[in-house]
C-alpha positions in Angstrom: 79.1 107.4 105.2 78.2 104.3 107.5 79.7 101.5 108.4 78.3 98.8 105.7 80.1 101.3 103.0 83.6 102.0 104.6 83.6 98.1 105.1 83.2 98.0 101.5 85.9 100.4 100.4 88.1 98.4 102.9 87.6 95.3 101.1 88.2 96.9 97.5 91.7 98.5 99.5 92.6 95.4 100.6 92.8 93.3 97.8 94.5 95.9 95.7 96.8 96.7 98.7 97.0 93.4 101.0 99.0 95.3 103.1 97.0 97.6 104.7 94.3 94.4 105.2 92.7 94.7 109.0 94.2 98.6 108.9 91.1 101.0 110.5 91.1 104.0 108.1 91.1 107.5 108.8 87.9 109.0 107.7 87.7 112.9 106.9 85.0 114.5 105.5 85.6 116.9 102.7 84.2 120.6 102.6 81.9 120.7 99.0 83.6 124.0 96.7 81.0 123.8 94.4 77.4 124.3 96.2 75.8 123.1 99.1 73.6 120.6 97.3 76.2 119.0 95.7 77.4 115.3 97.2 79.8 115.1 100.2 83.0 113.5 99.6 85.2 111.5 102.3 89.5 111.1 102.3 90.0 107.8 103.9 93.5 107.2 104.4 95.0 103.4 105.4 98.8 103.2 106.6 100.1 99.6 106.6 103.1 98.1 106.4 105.9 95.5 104.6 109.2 94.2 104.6 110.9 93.8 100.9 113.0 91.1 99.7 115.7 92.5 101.1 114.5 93.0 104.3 114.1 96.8 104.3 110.8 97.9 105.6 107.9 99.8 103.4 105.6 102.0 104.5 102.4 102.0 101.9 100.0 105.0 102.5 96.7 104.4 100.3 94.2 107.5 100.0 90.7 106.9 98.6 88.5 109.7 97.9 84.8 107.9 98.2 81.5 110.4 97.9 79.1 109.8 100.5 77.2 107.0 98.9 80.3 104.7 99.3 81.9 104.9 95.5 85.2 105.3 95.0 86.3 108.1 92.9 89.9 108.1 93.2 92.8 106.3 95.0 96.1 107.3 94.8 98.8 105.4 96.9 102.9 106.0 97.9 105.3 104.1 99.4 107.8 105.0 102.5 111.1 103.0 102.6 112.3 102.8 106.5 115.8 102.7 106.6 118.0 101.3 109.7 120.5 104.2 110.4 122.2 102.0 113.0 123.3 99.1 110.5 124.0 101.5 107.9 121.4 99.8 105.6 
C-alpha cells in the first residue's frame, strides 16, 4: 500500500470520524489464509480523541481493513469513555 492510498482511506476516516482527522494510522499487514496469490489485506487503526457534552472525555478507536489496492472492505469502530477518578466523575 503507498502513500497516495492510505491518504485516501484517511480522508474517507475522517469525514466519517472527524475526530481522528490529522491522526497517523497504524498500518499492519495481514497474513493471506487462503493462498499465496490471493490479495494482501492491511488493518489500519486511527486513535483520536473527544470531549462529550458533558465534559467527559471519549476515546474513538476506528479499524479499517483496506486490501492492497487501497479499498476499503470493512471498518468497524468503538468508543473509550475516560473517566476522572480524582473528581469522582
Amino acid at each position: 500500500m503507498d502513500d497516495r492510498q492510505l491518504k485516501s482511506i484517511s480522508s474517507q476516516v475522517s469525514s466519517k470520524f472527524p475526530e481522528v482527522s490529522g491522526v497517523i494510522p497504524n498500518v499492519k499487514r495481514q497474513s493471506s489464509s487462503k493462498t499465496k496469490s490471493s490479495p494482501s489485506t492491511y488493518l489500519i487503526t486511527y486513535r483520536g480523541k473527544s470531549k462529550a457534552a458533558d465534559g467527559k472525555s471519549i476515546t474513538r478507536i476506528v479499524r479499517v481493513t483496506a486490501n492492497d489496492s487501497g479499498k476499503i472492505i470493512k471498518i468497524s469502530t468503538s468508543r473509550l469513555w475516560i473517566f476522572n477518578l480524582k473528581n469522582g466523575i
